[in-house]
Structure formats: structure tokens, C-alpha cells
C-alpha positions, -999 to 999 in steps of 0.1 A, spaced: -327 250 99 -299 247 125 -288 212 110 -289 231 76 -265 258 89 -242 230 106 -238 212 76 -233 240 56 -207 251 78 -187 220 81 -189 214 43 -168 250 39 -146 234 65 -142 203 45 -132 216 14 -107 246 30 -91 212 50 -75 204 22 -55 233 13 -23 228 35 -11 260 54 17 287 46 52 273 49 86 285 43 107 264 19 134 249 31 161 235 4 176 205 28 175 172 23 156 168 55 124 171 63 110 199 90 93 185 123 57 178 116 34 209 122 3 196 146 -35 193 140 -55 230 147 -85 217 167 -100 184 179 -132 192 158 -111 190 125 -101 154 133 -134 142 141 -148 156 107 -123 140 88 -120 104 95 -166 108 87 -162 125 54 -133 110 40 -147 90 17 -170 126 1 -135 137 -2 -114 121 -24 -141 111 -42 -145 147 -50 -106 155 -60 -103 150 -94 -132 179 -98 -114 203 -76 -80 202 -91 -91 229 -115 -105 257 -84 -81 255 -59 -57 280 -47 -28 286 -71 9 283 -50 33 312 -53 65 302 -38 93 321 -56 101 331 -86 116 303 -110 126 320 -143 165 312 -132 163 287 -102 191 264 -107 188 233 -77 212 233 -53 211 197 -41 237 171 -50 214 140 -64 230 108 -62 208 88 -89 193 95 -118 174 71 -140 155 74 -174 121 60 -169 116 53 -202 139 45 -234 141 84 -252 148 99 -219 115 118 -218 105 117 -185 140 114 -160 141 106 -126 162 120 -93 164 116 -61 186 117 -27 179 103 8 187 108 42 178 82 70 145 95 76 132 111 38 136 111 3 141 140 -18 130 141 -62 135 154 -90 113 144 -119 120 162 -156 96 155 -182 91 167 -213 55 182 -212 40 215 -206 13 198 -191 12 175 -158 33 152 -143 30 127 -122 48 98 -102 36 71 -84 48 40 -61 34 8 -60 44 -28 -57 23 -36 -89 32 -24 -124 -5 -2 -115 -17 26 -99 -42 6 -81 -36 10 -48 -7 31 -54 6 62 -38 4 89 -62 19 124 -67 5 151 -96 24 185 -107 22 213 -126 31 248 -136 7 270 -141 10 286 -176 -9 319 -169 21 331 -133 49 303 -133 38 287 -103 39 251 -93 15 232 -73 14 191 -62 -8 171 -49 -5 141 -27 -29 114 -42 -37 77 -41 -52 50 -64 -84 31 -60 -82 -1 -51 -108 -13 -80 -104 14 -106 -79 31 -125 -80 68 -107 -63 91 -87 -80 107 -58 -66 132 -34 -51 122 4 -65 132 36 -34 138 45 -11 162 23 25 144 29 42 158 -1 66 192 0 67 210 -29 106 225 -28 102 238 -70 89 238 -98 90 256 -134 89 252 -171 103 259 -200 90 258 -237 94 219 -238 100 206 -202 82 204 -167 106 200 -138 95 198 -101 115 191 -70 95 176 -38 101 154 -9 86 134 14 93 110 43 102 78 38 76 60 61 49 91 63 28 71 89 -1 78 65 -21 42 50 -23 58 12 14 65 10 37 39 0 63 29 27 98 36 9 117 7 19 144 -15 4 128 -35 -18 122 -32 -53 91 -5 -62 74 1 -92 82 35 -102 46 49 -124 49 81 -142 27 96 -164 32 128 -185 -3 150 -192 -11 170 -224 2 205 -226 -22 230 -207 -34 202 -182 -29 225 -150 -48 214 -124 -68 186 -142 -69 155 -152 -72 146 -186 -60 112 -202 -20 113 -201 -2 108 -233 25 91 -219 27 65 -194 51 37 -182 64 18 -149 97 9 -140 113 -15 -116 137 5 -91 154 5 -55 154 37 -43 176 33 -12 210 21 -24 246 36 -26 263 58 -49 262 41 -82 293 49 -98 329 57 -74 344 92 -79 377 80 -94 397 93 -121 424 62 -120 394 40 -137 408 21 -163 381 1 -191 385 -34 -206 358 -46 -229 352 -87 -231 332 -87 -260 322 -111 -285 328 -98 -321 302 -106 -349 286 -135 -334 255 -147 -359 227 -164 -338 210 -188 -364 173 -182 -365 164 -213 -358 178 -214 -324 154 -206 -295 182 -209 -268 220 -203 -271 252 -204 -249 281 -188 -261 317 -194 -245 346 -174 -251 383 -172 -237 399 -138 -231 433 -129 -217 435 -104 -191 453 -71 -199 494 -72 -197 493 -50 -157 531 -42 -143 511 -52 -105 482 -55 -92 448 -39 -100 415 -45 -87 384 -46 -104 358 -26 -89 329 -27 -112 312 -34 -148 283 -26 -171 270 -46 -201 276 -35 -236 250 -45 -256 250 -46 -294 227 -71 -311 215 -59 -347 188 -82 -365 194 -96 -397 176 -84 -424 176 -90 -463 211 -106 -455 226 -77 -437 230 -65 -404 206 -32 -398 207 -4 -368 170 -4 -352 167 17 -321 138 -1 -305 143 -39 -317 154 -64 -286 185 -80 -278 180 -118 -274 211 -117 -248 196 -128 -214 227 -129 -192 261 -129 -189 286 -140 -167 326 -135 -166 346 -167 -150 380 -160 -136 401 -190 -151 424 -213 -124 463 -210 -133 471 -237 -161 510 -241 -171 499 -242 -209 497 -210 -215 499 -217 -251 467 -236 -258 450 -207 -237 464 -180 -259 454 -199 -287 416 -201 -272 417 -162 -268 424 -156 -305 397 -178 -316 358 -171 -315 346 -195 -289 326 -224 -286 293 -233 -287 287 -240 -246 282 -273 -249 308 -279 -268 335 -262 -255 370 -280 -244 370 -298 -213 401 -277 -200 376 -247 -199 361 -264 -165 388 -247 -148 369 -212 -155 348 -218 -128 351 -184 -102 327 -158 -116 335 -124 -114 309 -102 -128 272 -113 -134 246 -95 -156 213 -101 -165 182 -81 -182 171 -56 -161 210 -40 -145 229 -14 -154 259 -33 -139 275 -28 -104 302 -12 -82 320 -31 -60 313 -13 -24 349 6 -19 365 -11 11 369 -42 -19 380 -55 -54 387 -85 -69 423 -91 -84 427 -89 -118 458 -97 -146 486 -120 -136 504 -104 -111 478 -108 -86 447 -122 -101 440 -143 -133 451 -143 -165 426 -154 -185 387 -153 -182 359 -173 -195 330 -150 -208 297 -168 -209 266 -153 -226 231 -166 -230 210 -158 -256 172 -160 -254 158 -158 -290 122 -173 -287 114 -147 -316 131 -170 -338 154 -140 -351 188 -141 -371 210 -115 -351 245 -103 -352 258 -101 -322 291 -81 -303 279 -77 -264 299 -83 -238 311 -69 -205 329 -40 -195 352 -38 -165 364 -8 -146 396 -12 -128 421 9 -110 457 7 -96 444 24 -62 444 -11 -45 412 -10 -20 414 -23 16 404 -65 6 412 -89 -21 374 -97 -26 356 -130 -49 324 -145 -57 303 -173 -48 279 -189 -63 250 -205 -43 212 -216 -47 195 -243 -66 217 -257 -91 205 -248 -128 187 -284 -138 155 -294 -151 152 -316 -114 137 -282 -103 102 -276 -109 70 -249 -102 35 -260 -105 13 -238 -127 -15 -218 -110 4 -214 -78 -3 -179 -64 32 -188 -35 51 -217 -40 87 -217 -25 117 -240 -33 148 -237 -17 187 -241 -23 212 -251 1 252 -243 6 259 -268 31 277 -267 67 302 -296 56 317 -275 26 317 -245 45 334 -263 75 363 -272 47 362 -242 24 358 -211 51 394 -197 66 394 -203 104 388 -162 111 352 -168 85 346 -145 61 325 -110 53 296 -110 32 295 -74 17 270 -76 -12 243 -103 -26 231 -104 -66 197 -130 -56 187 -140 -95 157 -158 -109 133 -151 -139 98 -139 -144 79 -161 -119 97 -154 -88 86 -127 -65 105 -131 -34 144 -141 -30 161 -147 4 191 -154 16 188 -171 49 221 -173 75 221 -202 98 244 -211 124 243 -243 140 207 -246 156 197 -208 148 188 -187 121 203 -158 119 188 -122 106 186 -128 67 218 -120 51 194 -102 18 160 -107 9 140 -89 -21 100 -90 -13 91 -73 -43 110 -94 -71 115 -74 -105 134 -99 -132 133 -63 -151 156 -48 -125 184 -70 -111 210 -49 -90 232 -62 -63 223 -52 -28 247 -42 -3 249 -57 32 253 -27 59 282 -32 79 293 -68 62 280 -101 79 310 -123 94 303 -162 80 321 -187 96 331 -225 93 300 -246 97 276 -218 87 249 -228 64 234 -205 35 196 -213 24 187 -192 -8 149 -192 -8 128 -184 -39 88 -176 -39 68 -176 -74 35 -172 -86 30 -193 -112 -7 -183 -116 -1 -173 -149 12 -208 -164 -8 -236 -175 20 -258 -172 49 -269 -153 78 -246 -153 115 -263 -154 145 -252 -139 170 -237 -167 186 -209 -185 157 -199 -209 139 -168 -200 105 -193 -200 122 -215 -174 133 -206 -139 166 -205 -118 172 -197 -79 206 -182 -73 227 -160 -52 260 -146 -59 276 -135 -30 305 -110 -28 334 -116 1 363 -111 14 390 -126 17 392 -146 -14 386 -186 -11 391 -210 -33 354 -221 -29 336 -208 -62 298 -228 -60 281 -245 -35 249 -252 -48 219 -287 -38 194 -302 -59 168 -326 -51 181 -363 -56 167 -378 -92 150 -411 -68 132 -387 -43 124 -363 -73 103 -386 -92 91 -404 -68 74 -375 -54 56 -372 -85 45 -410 -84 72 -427 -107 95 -456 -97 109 -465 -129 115 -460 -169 123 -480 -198 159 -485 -208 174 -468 -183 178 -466 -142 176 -441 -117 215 -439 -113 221 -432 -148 194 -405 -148 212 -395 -118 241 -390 -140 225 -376 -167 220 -345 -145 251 -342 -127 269 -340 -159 275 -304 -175 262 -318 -209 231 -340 -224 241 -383 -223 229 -403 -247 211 -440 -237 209 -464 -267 182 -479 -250 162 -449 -246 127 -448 -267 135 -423 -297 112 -395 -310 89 -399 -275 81 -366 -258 85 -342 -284 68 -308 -281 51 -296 -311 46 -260 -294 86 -259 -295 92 -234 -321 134 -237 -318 161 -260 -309 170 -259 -273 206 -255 -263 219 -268 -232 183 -272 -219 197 -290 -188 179 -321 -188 141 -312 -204 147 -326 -233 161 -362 -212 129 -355 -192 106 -354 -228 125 -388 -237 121 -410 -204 88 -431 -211 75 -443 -171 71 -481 -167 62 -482 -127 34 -476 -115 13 -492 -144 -11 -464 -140 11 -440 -157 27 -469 -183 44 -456 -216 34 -420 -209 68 -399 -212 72 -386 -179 70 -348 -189 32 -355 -200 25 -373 -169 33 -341 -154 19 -318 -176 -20 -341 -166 -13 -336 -130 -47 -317 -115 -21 -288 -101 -57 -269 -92 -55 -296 -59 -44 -274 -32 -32 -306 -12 -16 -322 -42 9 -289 -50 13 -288 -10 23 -321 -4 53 -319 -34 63 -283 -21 65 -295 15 83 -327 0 108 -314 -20 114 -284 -2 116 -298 37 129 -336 20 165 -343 9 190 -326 -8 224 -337 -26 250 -307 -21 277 -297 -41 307 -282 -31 329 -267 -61 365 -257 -59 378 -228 -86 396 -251 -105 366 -276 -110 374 -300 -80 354 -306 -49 360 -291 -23 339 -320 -4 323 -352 -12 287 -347 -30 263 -351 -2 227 -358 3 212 -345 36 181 -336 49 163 -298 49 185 -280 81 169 -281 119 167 -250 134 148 -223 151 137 -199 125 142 -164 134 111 -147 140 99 -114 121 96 -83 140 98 -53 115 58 -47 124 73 -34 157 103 -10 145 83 16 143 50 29 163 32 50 136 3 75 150 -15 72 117 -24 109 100 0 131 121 20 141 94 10 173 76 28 188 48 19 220 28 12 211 -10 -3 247 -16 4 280 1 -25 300 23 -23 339 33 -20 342 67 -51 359 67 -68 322 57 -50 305 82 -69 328 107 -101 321 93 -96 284 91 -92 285 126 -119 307 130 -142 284 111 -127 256 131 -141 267 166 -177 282 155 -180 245 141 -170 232 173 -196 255 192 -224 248 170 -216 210 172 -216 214 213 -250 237 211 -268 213 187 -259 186 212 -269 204 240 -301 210 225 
């Protein structure tokens, strides 16, 4: 009987633990000091009943205590939010937010009358994730939210132990839910999601009109790729002046899977100097249809990236005004004077919005203090096999208000070639790029220079990016790394307080995929099925440098996958074949060998995989007269020490650099060198910060004071009966 009545009592314990105590709103962007634990009892309770608990939640949504925090019939928020984001295409469901070091504050509006609720994971699912649900309760105007998580192995939201969400508002109108909460950044709690700088997933989901306090199956749902703690997006400055570089009425023939465009354009006529100090994309890519051009608001643009090239002075300013006038050139086949365009100056690719410069720079633009023409470069990626008209391009914002340094860009990572290659059903396989000490010992003033900001690019494979600083023997804290790798969402990412890089340094861009989802090789190249590894990194002062790039030397290459030599051709002119900006053709070469039947479009500028398709292996014997993109393709890539062994190889082996001036040259001699010695820095972040796991506790519902009292009261006679029955 006395066990009965113990249980009893700790079960009406249990269930009033979970309904977070009286608190007085605070509209600040900080969060109050955390409020401590009641008694000792309560802490024991919950760490053995925790798993009763939340598997109880989704019941209890619809009896518990409804919050009444203010009256919200004309609340207007006071807070200044410095992002805002649609989650999904119509704008039903946008997101807001503001930090401070230490929390986060939101805003989510959403076009129900039901639910909403937002989640954060490093998956696209809310497996795992931390999870947050809202309403307004249709019957008083009230709001209520609930700090939840997801199962690990099944798609559903159960409730914390540990409330770490504060409600600030919430109300509704006839069509939209809006709530306003926030939350630490690092709650010290295991089901919430630490808010760091990488990439999250953001989840929402909206629920059916009249879901207050339940659960039923959302009718909308989405994730999207976002970093939460970045700077102002956009500069409050009214001297911003546009210039569109745009293509006009480009048709992209149906039959063409990949596509580079090139186009010349000259800068606008400027009185002095101006600096550029941001872009966005302009996208406008209608499909082709019955012959004409059509408007279709969800069909997708085949335009994959873009990137605008500052051009090196040329005394012919004729021939370049003549370029600007024309349409452009197939890539490929563009003039060879265009190899001067080599400096980029602004690089987009599916998933940004564009960038702003950070305001102590901006690159020179127009003649009187920066270029005065510019190479636009777009790729298209139309594996649909569509016929599309195309006018994208690039817009630039610039101003007269010169900032503080003349700034450029520099290119770095694995040069684009098909000499770089992922196994398939690799869960973490790294290869790296390197922008050697000997072109930085030529190219870098004698002061260095500051890295301010870092675009790291790859496609859908790659999940990690780093940029690794070394300086003679030691490596130095990364300069920018992105552990949760999004090719959906591709922003650049600022470096606090600029890193100084000086003469001799050495930059390693490092790129981790999981290629668990491929059956076959994957190539290096421009086509959204292929993969890259890139940085473009934003400095100041201006160099001439404008690349510095490696790739794995075509003998060590193949040999590490077994082959000594083709027909018809040697190593040096394969060699060749990749260094060159376009496709050689070898008389001697076997014709119509290698072709890929799964190939539904021509290629364009595949760098190098269609070569690979035609060179036919005659050492070793073993793999005689097999193309050498089948022998790869029959590899057994399930053989953990195989896909070692070639990582290990071609990552730790040797490396040809490249060191590219802006007007084509070199700024040193081609190089191959071995995989830098030095003392990798070790991680500490596990030791920033001591957590005392479960300490913070923030109201998601409101209590009388009257239950307050009784919760403690409940609190001790369950302590006393707990030391009686022991003592009996």
C-alpha cells in the first residue's frame, strides 16, 4: 500500500515537472540567468523516468496548462531582425532571427491557423533533431511552445526533459501564425542542437488549422540549408549603384547535357574610382515549348554557376569593344586573347543569394582604378535534356564611398580536371588541394596579406570543406571549414578579425564526401554529377596572383590505379592533354572506344572524361584493351584497403602546382612536390566550454504562483516518503 501511494505521488510529480514555472517576459535579445533546480528529489526522478516521459508527449499536448502572457490583438515586435529567409518558394512559412554571443532570438510566420513548428538538424530529418512546436489557441489568443526532439529511429516528436525554449509572443490572424522565442545557442542540454557556424538544416512544418496542442499530420513540410550565425546580409547604403552582366536570349540546345557560356562586357564609363561591394544572381531561364519561350513559376533553371573574371589591361581596346557587342562564345571556343580574364570577382553557384563584401573592403571597378572589361562565365547543367532561353547573369552593387582596402580574389583547391577522382560507396573519403609555399614566396607583398572571407565550393557529394593555414613546419588554426556541407546553400564565410598570410605560407583546401550513394566513380568537373574542390579567398591588398591550384601528376595518377601505359599515346602527352584549357586530339588514339550509352547529352568541356573514355590500357596485360574508364568502373571499391590505399596515395603522394598570374602567366614554374610536413594542429573545441548537462530551465508555459507552491510542496512530501520507505 505505501509503494502504491509512493508511486502515485511521484507520477503527479512527473507529469506537473513538465510545466515550466511563472516568468516575466523579457523583450531583449539576451537570455535571463538560468533559474536553479527546486529540490534534489526532482533530479533524481527525472534522469529514471525520462524515457515514460517523452514517450508520453504527444498525448499530453492536448491537457496541459494553456499560457496567458499578454494580450496580442496589436503587439507589434520590437526587435530589429537582421535576417530573414523564406523557407520555402511561395513565402508561406518565413523565417527570422537575431543573435547575440551567447543566444539566438526567432521569428517564424507561417501561414496556418494551426501549428508550427521548427527544427534543427544536420540531416534534411527530424531524426535526431531538436525540435520546437507552437500555437495559438483559437478559443483566448494565447500561445504556448514546446521544446521537443526527434527519435532517433522514427519519425516523431517527443517532448524534452528540459524546457530550453522562451516563448517571447505569439498570435494570429485569419490566415497567419506568428511566434517569437529564443533560446541559447549551446543550451548544455543533449536533445538540443548546438547552434554553431556550420551549415544546419532548418525543418519546418506547418499543421492544419485548429491543431492546438496536437499533433496531427502537417500539411506542409520542407528543410532548408542555412547559417545562422553570419553578418548583416545586405550594407545600409543609399550610394549603391546596380550593373547587370547578363546574357540576353541565350537558346541552350536540347541536346546538350553540359554547357559553358563566355561573354565579354565593358565596365561602366565611372569619372574615379568605385568599389564593388557585393552581387546577387539574376536568374531568368524560360523552357522552350511548342517553339516559344513560356513563364513557369516552378520549372528549374539549368544554370549551375557563374563566375565574373576581371580582364588584364590589353592596348586593343578595339577588338575588346567589339567582343562586348557580340553574344559570346561557346567556352571552348572562345578567343585565345580571353586568357587574360583570369582574376575572378564575383562567384555564384546554386544554393546563394549572392554576397557582401565585409565593409572595411571592395574590389576596384571601371578604368580609373580597376578593369575595364570583364569576362562573364556561366555553366549550364541541363541533364533534363531541355531547350531553354536563357538571360541570367550577375548583378553588381557598387558605390563611390571608397572603403578602407582595394580587396581581390583567389582562386585555390584542386584544379577542375577529370585527374580527380571519388570512389563510390565511400561513407569519408578526402582529397586535398594545395597553393604552394614557392608561389606564395613570389606572389605575396613582403608585409603578407589579410584573408577576410572564404566561398569553399564543391557539389553534392562533399560534406566537409577546409581550408587549412600552414606556416613553415606548423599548422596553423584553419583559416574556414564547413562540417555540415550543403551544395544547396553556398554563402561566403567571413574570417573574424582577418588572418595575416605571409610569403612562404602554404594553403591546403581539404574536401570530405560520401560517395555511398554512387555506384561508380565520380570525376572531377563542372557538371552537377561530377565534383570540384575549391576555395575563393577574399584579400587585401590586391596581388596580381589570381589561381594557385595542384593536381595529381597524370604518371602517379594512373599508376595508382595499376596502369603503366596506353595505345597510341604516352604519358606526357596525356599529361598535356590535361594541362590544356581544351580537349587534344591523338590521330593515333582508338576511335569510338569508351563510349557511354547511359550518356543522354553531349558533354561540353568535360575536362578530360571523355580523353579518359578514349585511352584503351596496354600495360599491365591484365587489364589489355579495356578503356581505362571501364577498368575503373570494375574496381571492387567495396575493399576497404583498396579505396585506402588510393586515398592515402593520392592524397599524402605528389602534387604538380600551379601558380597563375592575372594576365595568364605564371607566376612560378609548374611544380610537382610532395604532400607538406608538418605538425597538424590539434582539435580542442571539446574543451571550450564545460557544460553541466540539464541546468538550463526555461518556462514554455506559465504556472500561478499558487502551483509553484504546491509543486514544491509535492516536491518534499515525495522526498519524506522516499526517506521513510527507506527507513523502513
Amino acid at each position: 500500500m505505501k509503494l502504491r501511494l509512493l508511486l502515485a505521488l511521484s507520477a503527479f510529480l512527473l507529469c506537473d515537472a513538465k510545466l515550466a514555472g511563472l516568468k516575466q517576459i523579457i523583450p531583449s535579445n539576451e537570455l535571463p540567468p538560468n533559474p536553479t533546480q527546486n529540490t534534489q528529489a526532482l533530479r533524481l526522478l527525472q534522469f529514471d523516468t525520462k524515457n515514460a516521459k517523452t514517450r508520453r508527449i504527444t498525448d499530453q499536448y492536448k491537457v496541459r496548462q494553456r499560457r496567458e502572457v499578454f494580450d496580442s490583438k496589436s503587439y507589434e515586435s520590437s526587435l530589429t531582425w537582421a535576417h530573414s529567409e523564406r523557407l520555402d518558394e511561395n513565402g508561406d512559412a518565413v523565417l527570422r532571427w537575431v543573435n547575440s554571443d551567447s543566444s539566438i532570438t526567432f521569428r517564424l510566420e507561417a501561414r496556418t491557423r494551426g501549428y508550427v513548428g521548427l527544427g534543427f538538424n544536420s540531416g534534411r530529418n527530424m531524426r535526431g533533431a531538436d525540435l520546437v512546436v507552437a500555437w495559438v489557441d483559437d478559443r483566448n489568443g494565447n500561445a504556448q511552445i514546446l521544446d521537443c526532439h526527434g527519435l532517433e529511429f522514427e519519425d516523431r516528436a517527443v517532448a524534452d526533459d528540459v524546457q530550453n525554449y522562451e516563448l517571447i509572443s505569439g498570435y494570429q490572424n485569419d490566415t497567419h501564425t506568428t511566434i517569437e522565442f529564443r533560446r541559447l545557442l549551446d543550451t548544455c542540454d543533449r536533445q538540443d542542437f548546438v547552434i554553431g557556424e556550420d551549415t544546419t538544416q532548418i525543418l519546418w512544418a506547418l499543421g492544419p488549422s485548429g491543431s492546438d496542442g496536437q499533433l496531427p499530420k502537417h500539411v506542409q513540410s520542407g528543410t532548408r540549408p542555412l547559417r545562422l550565425l553570419q553578418p548583416l546580409s545586405k550594407p545600409d547604403d543609399a550610394s549603391l549603384m546596380q550593373w547587370d552582366v547578363r546574357l540576353r536570349d541565350l537558346k541552350i540546345p536540347h541536346v546538350m547535357a553540359t554547357l559553358f557560356w563566355c561573354k565579354i562586357f565593358k565596365a561602366p564609363e565611372l569619372p574615379r574610382k568605385h568599389h564593388m561591394v557585393g552581387y546577387e544572381p539574376i536568374i531568368d531561364s524560360r523552357p522552350i515549348k511548342n517553339g516559344r519561350p513560356v513563364l513557369e513559376k516552378n520549372s528549374l533553371s539549368p544554370v549551375h554557376h557563374m563566375v565574373l573574371y576581371e580582364c588584364a589591361e590589353d592596348p586593343d581596346d578595339y577588338a575588346w569593344n567589339e567582343w562586348s557587342k557580340g553574344d559570346g562564345y561557346y567556352g571552348p571556343n572562345k578567343p585565345s586573347e580571353w586568357a587574360i580574364c583570369a582574376t575572378p570577382v564575383a562567384a555564384w553557384a546554386m544554393g546563394s543569394n549572392g554576397e557582401f563584401l565585409p565593409e572595411n573592403v571592395g574590389i576596384p571597378i571601371g578604368k580609373r582604378g580597376g578593369a575595364s572589361f570583364y569576362m562573364l562565365e556561366v555553366h549550364y547543367d541541363n541533364q533534363a535534356l531541355h531547350e531553354v532561353l536563357d538571360s541570367s547573369g550577375i548583378r553588381i552593387h557598387y558605390t563611390p564611398r571608397l572603403r578602407a582596402h582595394d580587396a581581390a580574389l583567389l582562386g585555390a583547391g584542386i584544379g577542375v580536371s577529370a585527374l580527380h577522382v571519388i570512389p563510390p560507396k565511400q561513407r569519408h573519403y578526402r582529397t586535398v588541394g594545395i597553393c604552394g609555399s614557392e608561389c606564395t614566396k613570389t606572389m605575396i607583398p613582403d608585409d603578407g596579406i589579410t584573408i577576410v572571407s572564404v566561398l569553399l565550393h564543391a557539389h553534392g557529394t562533399a560534406k566537409k570543406i577546409s581550408l587549412k593555414h600552414i606556416r613553415g613546419n606548423n599548422e596553423l588554426p584553419k583559416v574556414s571549414e564547413e562540417n555540415s556541407y550543403d551544395v544547396r546553400y553556398q554563402q561566403s564565410r567571413i574570417v573574424p578579425g582577418g588572418r595575416k598570410f605571409l610569403k612562404g605560407d602554404t594553403l591546403i583546401t581539404e574536401c570530405t564526401y560520401d560517395s555511398t550513394g554512387r555506384d561508380k566513380p565520380i570525376l572531377g568537373g563542372y557538371s552537377a554529377t561530377q565534383e570540384m574542390c575549391l576555395s575563393f579567398v577574399l584579400y587585401y591588398p590586391r596581388t596580381p596572383l589570381a589561381g594557385c591550384y595542384s593536381m595529381t601528376p597524370a604518371k602517379e595518377f594512373f599508376e595508382t590505379f595499376g596502369v603503366r601505359e596506353f595505345y597510341g599515346v604516352d604519358m606526357t602527352q596525356v599529361e598535356n592533354t590535361f594541362l590544356s584549357s581544351s580537349y587534344v586530339e591523338y590521330p593515333n588514339l582508338p576511335s569510338d572506344q569508351g563510349k557511354d550509352s547511359e550518356e543522354g547529352g553531349m558533354q561540353g568541356d568535360d575536362q578530360g572524361v571523355g580523353f579518359m573514355k578514349e585511352l584503351v590500357i596496354k600495360e599491365p596485360l591484365e587489364f589489355g584493351n579495356k578503356t581505362f574508364m571501364a577498368h575503373l568502373n570494375e574496381m571492387p571499391w567495396s575493399e576497404p584497403l583498396l579505396t585506402e590505399q588510393i586515398e592515402k596515395t593520392l592524397y599524402r603522394g605528389m602534387h604538380m602546382t600551379f601558380c597563375k598570374k592575372n594576365d595568364d602567366s605564371w607566376g612560378a614554374p609548374v611544380q610537382i612536390q610532395t604532400y607538406p610536413n608538418f605538425t597538424e594542429l590539434t582539435n580542442n573545441d571539446t574543451s571550450e566550454k564545460s557544460c553541466n548537462y540539464k541546468s538550463v530551465r526555461l518556462p514554455s508555459v506559465t504556472k500561478t504562483n499558487a502551483a509553484i507552491k504546491l509543486s514544491l510542496s509535492l516536491s518534499a512530501i515525495l522526498f519524506t516518503s522516499i526517506k521513510w520507505l527507506i527507513a523502513r
